[in-house]
PDB file of N, CA, C and O in Angstrom:
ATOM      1  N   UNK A   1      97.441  77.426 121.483  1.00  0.00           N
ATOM      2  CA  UNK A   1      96.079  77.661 121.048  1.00  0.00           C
ATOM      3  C   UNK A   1      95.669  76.543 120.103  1.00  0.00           C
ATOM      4  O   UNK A   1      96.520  76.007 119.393  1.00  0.00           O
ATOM      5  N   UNK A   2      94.420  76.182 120.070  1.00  0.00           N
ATOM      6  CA  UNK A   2      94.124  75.224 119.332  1.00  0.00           C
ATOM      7  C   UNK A   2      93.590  75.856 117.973  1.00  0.00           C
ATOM      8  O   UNK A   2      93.404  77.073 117.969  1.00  0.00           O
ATOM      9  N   UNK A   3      93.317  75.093 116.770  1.00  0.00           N
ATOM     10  CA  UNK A   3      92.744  75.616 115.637  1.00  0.00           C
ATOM     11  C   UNK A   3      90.952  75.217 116.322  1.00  0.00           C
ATOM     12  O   UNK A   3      90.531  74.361 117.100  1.00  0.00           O
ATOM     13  N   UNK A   4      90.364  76.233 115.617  1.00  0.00           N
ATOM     14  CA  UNK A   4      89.045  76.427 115.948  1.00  0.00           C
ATOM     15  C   UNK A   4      88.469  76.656 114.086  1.00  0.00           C
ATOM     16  O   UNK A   4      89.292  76.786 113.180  1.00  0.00           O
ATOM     17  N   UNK A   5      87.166  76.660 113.884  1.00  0.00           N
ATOM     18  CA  UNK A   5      86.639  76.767 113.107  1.00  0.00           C
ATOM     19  C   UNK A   5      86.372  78.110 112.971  1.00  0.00           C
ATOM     20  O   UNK A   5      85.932  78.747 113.928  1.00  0.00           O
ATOM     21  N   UNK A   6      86.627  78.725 111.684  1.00  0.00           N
ATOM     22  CA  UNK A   6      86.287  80.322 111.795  1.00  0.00           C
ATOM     23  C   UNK A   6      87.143  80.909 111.798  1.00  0.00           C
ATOM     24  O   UNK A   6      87.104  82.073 111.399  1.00  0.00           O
ATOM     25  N   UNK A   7      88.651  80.135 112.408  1.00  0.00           N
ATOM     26  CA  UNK A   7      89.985  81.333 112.651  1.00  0.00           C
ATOM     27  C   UNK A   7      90.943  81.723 111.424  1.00  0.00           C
ATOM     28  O   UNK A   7      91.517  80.875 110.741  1.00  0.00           O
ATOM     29  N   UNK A   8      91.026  82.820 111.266  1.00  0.00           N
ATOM     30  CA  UNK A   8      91.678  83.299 110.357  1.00  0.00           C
ATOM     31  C   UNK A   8      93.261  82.831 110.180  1.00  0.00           C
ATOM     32  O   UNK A   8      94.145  83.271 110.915  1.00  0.00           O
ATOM     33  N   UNK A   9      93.440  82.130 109.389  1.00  0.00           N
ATOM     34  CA  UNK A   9      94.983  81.559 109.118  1.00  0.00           C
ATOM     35  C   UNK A   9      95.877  82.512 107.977  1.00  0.00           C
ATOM     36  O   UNK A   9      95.483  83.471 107.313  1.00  0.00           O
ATOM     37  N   UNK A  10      97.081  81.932 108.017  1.00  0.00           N
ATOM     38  CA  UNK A  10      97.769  82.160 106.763  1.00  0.00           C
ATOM     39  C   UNK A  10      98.670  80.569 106.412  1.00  0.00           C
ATOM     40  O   UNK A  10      98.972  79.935 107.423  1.00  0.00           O
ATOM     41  N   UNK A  11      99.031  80.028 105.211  1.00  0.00           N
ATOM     42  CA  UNK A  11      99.710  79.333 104.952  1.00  0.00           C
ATOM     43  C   UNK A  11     101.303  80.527 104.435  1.00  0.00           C
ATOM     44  O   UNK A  11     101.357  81.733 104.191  1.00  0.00           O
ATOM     45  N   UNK A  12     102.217  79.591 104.452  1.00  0.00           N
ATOM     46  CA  UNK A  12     103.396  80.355 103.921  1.00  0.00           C
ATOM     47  C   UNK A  12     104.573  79.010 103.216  1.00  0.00           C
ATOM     48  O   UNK A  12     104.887  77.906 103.660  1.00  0.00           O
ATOM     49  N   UNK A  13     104.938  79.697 102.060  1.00  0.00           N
ATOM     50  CA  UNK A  13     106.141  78.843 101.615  1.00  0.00           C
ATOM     51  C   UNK A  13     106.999  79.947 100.403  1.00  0.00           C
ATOM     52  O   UNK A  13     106.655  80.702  99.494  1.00  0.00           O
ATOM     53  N   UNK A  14     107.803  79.665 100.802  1.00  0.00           N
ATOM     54  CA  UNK A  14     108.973  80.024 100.672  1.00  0.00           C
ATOM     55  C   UNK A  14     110.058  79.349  99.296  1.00  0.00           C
ATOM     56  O   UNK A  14     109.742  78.268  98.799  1.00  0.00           O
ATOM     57  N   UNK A  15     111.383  80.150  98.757  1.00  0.00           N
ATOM     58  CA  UNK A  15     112.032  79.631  98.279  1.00  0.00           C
ATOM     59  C   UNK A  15     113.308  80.383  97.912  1.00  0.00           C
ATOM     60  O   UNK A  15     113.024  81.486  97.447  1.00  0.00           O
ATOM     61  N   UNK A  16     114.745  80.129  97.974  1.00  0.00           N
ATOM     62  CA  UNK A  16     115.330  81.046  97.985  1.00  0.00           C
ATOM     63  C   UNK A  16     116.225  81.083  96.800  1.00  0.00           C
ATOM     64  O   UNK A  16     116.799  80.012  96.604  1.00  0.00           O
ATOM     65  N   UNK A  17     116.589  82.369  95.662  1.00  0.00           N
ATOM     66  CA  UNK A  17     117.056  82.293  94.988  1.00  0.00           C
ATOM     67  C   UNK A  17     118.258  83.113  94.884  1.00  0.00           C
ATOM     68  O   UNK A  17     118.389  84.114  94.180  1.00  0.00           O
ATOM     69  N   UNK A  18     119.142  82.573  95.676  1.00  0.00           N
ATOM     70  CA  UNK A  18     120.555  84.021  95.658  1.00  0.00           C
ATOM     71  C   UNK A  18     120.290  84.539  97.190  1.00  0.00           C
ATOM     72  O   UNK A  18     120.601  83.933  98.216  1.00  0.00           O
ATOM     73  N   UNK A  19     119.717  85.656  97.103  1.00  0.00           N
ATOM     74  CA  UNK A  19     119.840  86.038  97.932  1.00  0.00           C
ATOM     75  C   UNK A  19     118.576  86.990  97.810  1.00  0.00           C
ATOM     76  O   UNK A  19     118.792  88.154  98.149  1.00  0.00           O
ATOM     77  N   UNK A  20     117.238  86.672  97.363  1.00  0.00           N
ATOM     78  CA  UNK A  20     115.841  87.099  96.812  1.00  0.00           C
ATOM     79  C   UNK A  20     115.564  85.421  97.336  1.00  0.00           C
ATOM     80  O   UNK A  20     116.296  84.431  97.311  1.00  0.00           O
ATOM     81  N   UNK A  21     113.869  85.681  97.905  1.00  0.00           N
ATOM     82  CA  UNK A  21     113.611  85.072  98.764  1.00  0.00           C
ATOM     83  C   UNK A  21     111.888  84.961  97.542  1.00  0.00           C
ATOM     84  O   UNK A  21     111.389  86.086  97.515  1.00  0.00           O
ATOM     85  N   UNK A  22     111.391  84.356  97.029  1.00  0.00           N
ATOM     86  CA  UNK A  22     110.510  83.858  96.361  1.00  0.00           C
ATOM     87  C   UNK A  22     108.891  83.832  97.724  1.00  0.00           C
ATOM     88  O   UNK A  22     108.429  82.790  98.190  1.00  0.00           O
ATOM     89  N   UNK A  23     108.563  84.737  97.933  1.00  0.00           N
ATOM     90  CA  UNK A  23     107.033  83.863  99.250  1.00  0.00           C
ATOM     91  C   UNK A  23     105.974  83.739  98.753  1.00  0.00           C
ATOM     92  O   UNK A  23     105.538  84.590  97.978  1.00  0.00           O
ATOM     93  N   UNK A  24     105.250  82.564  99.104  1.00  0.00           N
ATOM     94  CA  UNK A  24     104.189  82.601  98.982  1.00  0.00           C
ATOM     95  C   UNK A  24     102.850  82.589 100.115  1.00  0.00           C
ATOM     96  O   UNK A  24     102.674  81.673 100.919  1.00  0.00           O
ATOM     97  N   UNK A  25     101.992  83.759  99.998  1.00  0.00           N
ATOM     98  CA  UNK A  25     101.434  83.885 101.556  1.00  0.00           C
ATOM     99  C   UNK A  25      99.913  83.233 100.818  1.00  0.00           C
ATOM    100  O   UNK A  25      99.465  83.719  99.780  1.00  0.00           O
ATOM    101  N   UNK A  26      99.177  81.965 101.617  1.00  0.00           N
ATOM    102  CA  UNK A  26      97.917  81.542 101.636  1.00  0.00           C
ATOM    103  C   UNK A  26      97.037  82.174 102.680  1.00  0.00           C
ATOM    104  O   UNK A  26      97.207  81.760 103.827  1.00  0.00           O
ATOM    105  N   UNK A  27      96.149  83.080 102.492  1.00  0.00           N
ATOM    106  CA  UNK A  27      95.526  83.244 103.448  1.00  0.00           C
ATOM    107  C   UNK A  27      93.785  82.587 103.333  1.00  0.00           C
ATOM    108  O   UNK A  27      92.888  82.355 102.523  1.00  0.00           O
ATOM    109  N   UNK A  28      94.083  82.527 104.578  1.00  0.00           N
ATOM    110  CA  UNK A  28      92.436  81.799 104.210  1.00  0.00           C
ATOM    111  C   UNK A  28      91.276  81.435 105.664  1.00  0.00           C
ATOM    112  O   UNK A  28      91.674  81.864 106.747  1.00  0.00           O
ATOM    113  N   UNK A  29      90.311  80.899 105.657  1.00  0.00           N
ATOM    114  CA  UNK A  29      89.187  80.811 106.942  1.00  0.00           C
ATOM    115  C   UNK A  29      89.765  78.974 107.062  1.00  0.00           C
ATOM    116  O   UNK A  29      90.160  78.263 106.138  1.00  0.00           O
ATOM    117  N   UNK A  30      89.635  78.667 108.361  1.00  0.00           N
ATOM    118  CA  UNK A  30      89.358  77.679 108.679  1.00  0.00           C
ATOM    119  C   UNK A  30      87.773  76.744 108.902  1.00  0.00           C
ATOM    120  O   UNK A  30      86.994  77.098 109.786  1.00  0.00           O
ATOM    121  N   UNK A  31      87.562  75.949 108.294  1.00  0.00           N
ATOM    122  CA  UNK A  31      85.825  75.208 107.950  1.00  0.00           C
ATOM    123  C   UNK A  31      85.584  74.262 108.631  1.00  0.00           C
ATOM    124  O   UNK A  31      84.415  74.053 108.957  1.00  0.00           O
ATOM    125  N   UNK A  32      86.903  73.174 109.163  1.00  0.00           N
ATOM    126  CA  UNK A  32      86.263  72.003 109.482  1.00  0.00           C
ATOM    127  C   UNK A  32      88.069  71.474 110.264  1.00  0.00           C
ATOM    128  O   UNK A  32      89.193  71.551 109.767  1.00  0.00           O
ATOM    129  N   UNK A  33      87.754  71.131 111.182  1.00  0.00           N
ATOM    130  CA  UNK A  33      88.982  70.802 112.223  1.00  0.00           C
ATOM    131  C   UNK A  33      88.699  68.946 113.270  1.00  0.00           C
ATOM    132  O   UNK A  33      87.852  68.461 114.020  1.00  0.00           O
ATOM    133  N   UNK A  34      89.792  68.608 112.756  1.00  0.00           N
ATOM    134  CA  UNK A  34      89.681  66.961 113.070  1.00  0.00           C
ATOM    135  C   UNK A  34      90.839  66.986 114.281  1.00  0.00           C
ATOM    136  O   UNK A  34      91.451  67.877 114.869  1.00  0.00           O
ATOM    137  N   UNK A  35      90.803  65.352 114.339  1.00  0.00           N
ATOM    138  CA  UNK A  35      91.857  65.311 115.863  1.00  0.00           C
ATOM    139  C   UNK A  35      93.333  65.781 114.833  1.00  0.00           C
ATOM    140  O   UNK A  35      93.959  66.814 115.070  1.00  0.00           O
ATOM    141  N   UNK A  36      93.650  64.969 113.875  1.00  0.00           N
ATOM    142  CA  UNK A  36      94.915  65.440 112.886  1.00  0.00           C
ATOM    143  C   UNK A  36      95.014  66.392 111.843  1.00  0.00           C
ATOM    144  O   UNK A  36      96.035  66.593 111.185  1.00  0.00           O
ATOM    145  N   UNK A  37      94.209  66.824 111.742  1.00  0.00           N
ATOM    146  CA  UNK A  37      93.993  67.716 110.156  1.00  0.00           C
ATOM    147  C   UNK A  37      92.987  68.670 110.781  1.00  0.00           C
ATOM    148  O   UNK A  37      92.260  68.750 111.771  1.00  0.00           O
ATOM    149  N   UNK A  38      93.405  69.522 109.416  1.00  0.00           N
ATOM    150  CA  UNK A  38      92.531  71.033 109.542  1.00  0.00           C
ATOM    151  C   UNK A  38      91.895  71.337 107.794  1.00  0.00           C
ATOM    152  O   UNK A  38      92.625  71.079 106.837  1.00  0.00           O
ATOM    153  N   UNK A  39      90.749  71.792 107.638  1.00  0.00           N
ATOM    154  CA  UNK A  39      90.556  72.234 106.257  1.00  0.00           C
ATOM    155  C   UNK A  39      90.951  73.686 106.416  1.00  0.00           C
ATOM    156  O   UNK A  39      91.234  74.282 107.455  1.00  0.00           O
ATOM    157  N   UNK A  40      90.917  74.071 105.337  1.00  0.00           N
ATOM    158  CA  UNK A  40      91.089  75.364 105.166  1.00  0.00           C
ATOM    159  C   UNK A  40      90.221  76.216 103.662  1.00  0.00           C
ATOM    160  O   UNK A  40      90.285  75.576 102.612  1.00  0.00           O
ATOM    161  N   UNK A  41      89.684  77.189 103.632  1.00  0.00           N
ATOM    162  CA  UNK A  41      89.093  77.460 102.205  1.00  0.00           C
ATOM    163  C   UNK A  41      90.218  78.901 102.001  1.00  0.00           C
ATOM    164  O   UNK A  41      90.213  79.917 102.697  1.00  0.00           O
ATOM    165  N   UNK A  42      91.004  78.631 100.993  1.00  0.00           N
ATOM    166  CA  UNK A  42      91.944  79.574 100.812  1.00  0.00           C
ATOM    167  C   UNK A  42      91.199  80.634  99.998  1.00  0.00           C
ATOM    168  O   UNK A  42      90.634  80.431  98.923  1.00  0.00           O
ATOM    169  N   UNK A  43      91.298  82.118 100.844  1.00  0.00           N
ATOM    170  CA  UNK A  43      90.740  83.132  99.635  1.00  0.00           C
ATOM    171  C   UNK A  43      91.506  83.793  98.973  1.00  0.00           C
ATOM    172  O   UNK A  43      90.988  84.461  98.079  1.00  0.00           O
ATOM    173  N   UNK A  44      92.795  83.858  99.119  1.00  0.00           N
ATOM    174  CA  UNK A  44      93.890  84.802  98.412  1.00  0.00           C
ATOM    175  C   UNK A  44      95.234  84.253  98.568  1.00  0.00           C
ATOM    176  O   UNK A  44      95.612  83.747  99.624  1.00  0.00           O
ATOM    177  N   UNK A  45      96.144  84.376  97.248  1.00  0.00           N
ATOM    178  CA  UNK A  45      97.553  83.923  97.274  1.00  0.00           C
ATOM    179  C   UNK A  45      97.589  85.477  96.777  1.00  0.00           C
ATOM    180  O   UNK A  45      96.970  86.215  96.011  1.00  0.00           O
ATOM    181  N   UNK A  46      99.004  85.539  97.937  1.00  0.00           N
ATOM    182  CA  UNK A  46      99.986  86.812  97.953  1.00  0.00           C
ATOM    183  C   UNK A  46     101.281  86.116  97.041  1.00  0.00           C
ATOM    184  O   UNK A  46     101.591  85.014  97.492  1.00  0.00           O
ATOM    185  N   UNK A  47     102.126  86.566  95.798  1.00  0.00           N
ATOM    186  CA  UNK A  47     103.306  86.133  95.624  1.00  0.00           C
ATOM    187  C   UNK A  47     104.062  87.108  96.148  1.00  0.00           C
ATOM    188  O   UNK A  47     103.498  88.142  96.509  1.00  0.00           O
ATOM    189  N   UNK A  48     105.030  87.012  96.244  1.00  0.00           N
ATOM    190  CA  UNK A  48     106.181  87.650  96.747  1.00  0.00           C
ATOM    191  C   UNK A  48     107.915  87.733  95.747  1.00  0.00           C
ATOM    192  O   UNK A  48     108.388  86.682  95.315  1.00  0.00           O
ATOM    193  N   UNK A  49     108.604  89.008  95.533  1.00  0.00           N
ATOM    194  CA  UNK A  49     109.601  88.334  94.552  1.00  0.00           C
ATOM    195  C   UNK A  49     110.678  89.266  95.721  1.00  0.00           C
ATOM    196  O   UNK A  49     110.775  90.429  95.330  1.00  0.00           O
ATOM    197  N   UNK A  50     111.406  89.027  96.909  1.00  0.00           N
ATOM    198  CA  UNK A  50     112.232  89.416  97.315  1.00  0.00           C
ATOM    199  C   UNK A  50     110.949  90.635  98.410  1.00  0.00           C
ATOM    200  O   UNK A  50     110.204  90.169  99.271  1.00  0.00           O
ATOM    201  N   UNK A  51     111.020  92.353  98.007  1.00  0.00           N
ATOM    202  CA  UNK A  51     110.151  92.818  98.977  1.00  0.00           C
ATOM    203  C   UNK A  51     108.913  93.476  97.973  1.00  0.00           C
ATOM    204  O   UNK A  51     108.024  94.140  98.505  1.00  0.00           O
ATOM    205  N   UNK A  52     108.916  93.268  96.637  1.00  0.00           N
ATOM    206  CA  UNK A  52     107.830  93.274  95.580  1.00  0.00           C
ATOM    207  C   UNK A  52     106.927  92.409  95.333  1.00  0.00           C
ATOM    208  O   UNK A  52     107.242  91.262  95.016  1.00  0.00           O
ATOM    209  N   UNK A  53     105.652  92.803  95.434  1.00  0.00           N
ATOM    210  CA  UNK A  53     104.738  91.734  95.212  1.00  0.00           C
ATOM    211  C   UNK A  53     104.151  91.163  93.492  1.00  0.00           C
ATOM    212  O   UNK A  53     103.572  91.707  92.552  1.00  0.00           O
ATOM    213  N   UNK A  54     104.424  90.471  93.638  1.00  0.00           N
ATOM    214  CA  UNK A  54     104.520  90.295  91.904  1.00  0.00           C
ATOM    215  C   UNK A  54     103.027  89.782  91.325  1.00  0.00           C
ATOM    216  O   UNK A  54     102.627  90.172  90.228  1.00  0.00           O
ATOM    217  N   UNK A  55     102.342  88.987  92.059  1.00  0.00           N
ATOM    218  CA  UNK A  55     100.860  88.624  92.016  1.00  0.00           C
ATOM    219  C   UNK A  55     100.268  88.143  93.072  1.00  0.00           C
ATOM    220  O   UNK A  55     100.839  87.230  93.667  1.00  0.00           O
ATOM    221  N   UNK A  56      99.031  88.619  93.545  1.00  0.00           N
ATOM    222  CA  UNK A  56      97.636  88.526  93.806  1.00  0.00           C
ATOM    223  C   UNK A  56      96.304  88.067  93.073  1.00  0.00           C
ATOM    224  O   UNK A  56      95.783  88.599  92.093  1.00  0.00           O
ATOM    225  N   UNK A  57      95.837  86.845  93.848  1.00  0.00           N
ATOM    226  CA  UNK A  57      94.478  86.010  93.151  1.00  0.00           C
ATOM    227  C   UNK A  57      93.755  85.992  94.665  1.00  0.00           C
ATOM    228  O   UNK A  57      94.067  86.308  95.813  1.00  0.00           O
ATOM    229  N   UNK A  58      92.421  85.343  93.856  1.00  0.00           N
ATOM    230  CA  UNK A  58      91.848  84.273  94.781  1.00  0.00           C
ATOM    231  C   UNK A  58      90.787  83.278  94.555  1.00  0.00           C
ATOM    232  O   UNK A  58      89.560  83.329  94.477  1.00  0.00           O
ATOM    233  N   UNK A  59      91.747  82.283  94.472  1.00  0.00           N
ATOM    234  CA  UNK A  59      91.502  80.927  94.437  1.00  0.00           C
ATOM    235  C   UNK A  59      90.354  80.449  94.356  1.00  0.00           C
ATOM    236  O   UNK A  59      89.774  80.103  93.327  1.00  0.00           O
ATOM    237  N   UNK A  60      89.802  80.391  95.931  1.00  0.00           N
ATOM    238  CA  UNK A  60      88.499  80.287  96.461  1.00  0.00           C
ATOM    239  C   UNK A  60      88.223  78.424  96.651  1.00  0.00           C
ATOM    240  O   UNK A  60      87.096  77.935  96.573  1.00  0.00           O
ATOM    241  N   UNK A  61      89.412  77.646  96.887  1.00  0.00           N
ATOM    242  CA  UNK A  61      89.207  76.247  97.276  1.00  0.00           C
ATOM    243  C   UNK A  61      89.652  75.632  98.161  1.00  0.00           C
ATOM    244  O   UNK A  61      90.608  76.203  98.684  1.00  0.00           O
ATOM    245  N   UNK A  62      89.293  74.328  98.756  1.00  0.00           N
ATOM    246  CA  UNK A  62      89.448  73.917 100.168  1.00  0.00           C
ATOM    247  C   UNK A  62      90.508  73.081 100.095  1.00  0.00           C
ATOM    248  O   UNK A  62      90.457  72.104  99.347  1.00  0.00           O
ATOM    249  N   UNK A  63      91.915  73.422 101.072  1.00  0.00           N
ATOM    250  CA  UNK A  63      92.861  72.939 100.960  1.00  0.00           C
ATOM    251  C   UNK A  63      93.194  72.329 102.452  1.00  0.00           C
ATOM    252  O   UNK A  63      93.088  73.170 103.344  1.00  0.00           O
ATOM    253  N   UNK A  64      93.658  70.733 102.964  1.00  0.00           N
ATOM    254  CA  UNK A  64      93.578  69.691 103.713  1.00  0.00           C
ATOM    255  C   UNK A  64      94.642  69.628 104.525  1.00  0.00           C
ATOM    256  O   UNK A  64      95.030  68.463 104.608  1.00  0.00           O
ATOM    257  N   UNK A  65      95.470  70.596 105.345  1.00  0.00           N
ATOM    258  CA  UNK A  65      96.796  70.645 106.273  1.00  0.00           C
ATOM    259  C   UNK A  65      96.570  69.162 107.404  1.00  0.00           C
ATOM    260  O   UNK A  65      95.686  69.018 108.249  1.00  0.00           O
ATOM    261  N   UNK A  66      97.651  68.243 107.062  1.00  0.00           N
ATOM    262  CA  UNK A  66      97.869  67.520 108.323  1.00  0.00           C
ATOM    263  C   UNK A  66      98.847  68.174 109.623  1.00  0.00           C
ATOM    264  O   UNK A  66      99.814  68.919 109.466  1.00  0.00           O
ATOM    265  N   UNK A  67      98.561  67.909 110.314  1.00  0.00           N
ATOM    266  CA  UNK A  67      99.166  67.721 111.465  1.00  0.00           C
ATOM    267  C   UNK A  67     100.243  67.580 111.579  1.00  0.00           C
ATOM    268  O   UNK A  67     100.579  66.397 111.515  1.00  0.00           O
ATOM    269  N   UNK A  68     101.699  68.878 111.863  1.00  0.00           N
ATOM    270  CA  UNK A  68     102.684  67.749 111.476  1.00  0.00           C
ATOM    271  C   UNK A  68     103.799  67.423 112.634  1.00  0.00           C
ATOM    272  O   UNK A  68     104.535  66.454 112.819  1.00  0.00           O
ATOM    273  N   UNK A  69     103.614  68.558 113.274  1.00  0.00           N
ATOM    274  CA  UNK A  69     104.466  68.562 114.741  1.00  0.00           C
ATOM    275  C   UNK A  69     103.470  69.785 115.628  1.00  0.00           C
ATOM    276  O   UNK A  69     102.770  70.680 115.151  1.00  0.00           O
ATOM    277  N   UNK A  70     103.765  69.359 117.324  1.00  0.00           N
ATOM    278  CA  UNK A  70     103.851  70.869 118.219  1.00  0.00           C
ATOM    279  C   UNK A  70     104.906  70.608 118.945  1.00  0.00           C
ATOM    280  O   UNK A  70     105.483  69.603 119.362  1.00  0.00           O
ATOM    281  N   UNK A  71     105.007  71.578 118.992  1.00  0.00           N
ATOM    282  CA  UNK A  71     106.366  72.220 119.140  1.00  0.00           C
ATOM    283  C   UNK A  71     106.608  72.439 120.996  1.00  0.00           C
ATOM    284  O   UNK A  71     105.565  72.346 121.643  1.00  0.00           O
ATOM    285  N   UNK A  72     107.636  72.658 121.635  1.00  0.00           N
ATOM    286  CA  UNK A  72     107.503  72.788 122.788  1.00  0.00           C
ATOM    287  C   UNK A  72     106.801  73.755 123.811  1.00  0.00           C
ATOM    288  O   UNK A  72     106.310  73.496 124.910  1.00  0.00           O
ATOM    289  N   UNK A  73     106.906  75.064 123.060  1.00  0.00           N
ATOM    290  CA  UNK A  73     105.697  76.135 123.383  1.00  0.00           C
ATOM    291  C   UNK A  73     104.115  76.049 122.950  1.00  0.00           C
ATOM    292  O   UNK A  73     103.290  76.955 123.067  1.00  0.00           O
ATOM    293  N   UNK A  74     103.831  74.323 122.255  1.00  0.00           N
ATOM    294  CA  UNK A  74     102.551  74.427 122.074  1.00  0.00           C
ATOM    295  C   UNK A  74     101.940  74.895 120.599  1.00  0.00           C
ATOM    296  O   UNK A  74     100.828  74.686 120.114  1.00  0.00           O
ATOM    297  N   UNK A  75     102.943  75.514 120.141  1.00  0.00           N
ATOM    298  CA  UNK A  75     102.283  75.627 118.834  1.00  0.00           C
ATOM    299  C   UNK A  75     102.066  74.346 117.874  1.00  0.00           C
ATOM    300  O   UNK A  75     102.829  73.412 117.631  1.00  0.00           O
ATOM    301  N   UNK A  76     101.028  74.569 117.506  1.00  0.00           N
ATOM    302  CA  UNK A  76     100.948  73.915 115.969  1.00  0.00           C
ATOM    303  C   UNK A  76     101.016  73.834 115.126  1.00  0.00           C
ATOM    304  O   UNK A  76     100.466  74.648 114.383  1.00  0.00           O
ATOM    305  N   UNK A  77     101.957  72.480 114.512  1.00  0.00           N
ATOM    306  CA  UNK A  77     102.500  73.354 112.850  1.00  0.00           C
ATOM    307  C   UNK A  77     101.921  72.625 111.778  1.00  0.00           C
ATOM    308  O   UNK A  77     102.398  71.496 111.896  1.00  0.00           O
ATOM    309  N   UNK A  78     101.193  72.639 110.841  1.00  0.00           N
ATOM    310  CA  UNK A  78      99.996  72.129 110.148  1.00  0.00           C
ATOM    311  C   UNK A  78     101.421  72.191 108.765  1.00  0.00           C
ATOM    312  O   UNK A  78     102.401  72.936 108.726  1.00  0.00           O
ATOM    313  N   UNK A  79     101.011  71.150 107.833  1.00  0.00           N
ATOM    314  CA  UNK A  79     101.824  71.197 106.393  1.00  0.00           C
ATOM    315  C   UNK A  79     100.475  70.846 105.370  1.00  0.00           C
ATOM    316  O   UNK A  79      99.460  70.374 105.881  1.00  0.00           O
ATOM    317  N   UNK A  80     100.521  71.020 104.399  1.00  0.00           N
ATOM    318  CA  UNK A  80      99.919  71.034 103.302  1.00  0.00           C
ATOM    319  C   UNK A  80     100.490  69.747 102.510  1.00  0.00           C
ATOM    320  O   UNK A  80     101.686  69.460 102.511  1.00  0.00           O
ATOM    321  N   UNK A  81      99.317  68.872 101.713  1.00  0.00           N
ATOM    322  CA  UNK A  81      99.836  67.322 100.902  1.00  0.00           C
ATOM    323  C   UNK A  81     101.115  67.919  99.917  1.00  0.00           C
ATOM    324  O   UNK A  81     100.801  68.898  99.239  1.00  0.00           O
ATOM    325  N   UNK A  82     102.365  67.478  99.789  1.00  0.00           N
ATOM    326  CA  UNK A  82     103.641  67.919  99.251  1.00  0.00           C
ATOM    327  C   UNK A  82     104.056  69.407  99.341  1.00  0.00           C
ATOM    328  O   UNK A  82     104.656  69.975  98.428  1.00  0.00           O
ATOM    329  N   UNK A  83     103.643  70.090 100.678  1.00  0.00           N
ATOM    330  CA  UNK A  83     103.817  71.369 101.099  1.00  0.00           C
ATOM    331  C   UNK A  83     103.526  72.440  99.807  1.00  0.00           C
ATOM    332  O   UNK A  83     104.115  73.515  99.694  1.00  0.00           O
ATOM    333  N   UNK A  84     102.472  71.918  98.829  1.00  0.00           N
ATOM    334  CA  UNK A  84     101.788  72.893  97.722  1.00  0.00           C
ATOM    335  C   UNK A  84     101.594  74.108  98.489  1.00  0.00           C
ATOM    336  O   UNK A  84     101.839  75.245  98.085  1.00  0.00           O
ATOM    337  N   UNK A  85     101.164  73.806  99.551  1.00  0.00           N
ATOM    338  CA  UNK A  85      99.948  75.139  99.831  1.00  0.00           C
ATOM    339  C   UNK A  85     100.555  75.944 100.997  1.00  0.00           C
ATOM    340  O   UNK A  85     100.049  76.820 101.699  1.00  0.00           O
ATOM    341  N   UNK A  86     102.050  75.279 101.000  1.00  0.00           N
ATOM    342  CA  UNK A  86     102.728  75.683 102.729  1.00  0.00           C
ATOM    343  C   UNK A  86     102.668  75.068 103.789  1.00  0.00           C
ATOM    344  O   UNK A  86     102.232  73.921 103.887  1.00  0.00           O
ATOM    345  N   UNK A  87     103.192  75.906 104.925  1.00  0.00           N
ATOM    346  CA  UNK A  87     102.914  75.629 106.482  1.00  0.00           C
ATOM    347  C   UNK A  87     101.869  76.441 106.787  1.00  0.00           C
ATOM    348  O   UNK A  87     101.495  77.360 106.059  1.00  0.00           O
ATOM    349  N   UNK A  88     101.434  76.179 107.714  1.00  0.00           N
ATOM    350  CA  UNK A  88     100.453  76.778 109.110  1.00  0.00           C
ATOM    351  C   UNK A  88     100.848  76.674 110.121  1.00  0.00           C
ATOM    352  O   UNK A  88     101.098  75.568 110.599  1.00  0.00           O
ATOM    353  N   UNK A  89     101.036  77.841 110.789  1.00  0.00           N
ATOM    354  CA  UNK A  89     101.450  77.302 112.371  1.00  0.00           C
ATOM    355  C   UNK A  89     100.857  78.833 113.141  1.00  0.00           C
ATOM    356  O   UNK A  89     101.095  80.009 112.863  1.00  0.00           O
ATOM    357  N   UNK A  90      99.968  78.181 114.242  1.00  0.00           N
ATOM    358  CA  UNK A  90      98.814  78.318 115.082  1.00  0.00           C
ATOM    359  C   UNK A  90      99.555  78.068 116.821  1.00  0.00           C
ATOM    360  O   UNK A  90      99.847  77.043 117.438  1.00  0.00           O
ATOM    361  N   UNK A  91      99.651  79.488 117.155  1.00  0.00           N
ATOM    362  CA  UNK A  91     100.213  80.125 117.913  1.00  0.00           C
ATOM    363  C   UNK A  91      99.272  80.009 119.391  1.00  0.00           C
ATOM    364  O   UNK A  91      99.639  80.604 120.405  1.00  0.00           O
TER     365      UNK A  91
END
């Protein structure tokens, strides 16, 4: 599937401490879609501390995923400038 304007994403990143898993879920609208890059206007960060959610915001700013691989089934896997904001990957 391609990214389209309008489609509802999530970013995700991760981190592992022991054996507690740190997530961070970006969810957000897609605004503006190029041949390599995608914008995104993030409305909410989910934290995550293992299966407790430890904080909820929202942001409300436009964050710039390049392009970074597809994959053999076609997906697309979008990264964020120094993976701040996560992956995307568009199924």
């Amino acid at each position: 599937m391609k990214a389209t304007v309008g489609m509802k994403v999530t970013g995700y990143s991760g981190s592992c401490i022991g054996v507690i898993i740190d997530s961070h879920y970006y969810i957000g609208t897609i605004t503006k879609v190029n041949k390599k890059s995608i914008k995104v206007n993030i409305a909410e960060v989910i934290n995550t501390h293992g299966d407790k959610e430890v904080s909820r915001y929202k942001p409300n700013h436009t964050v710039t995923y390049a392009l970074w691989k597809v994959t053999e089934e076609g997906e697309e896997i979008y990264r964020s400038e120094a993976c701040l904001y996560g992956f995307i990957t568009i199924k």
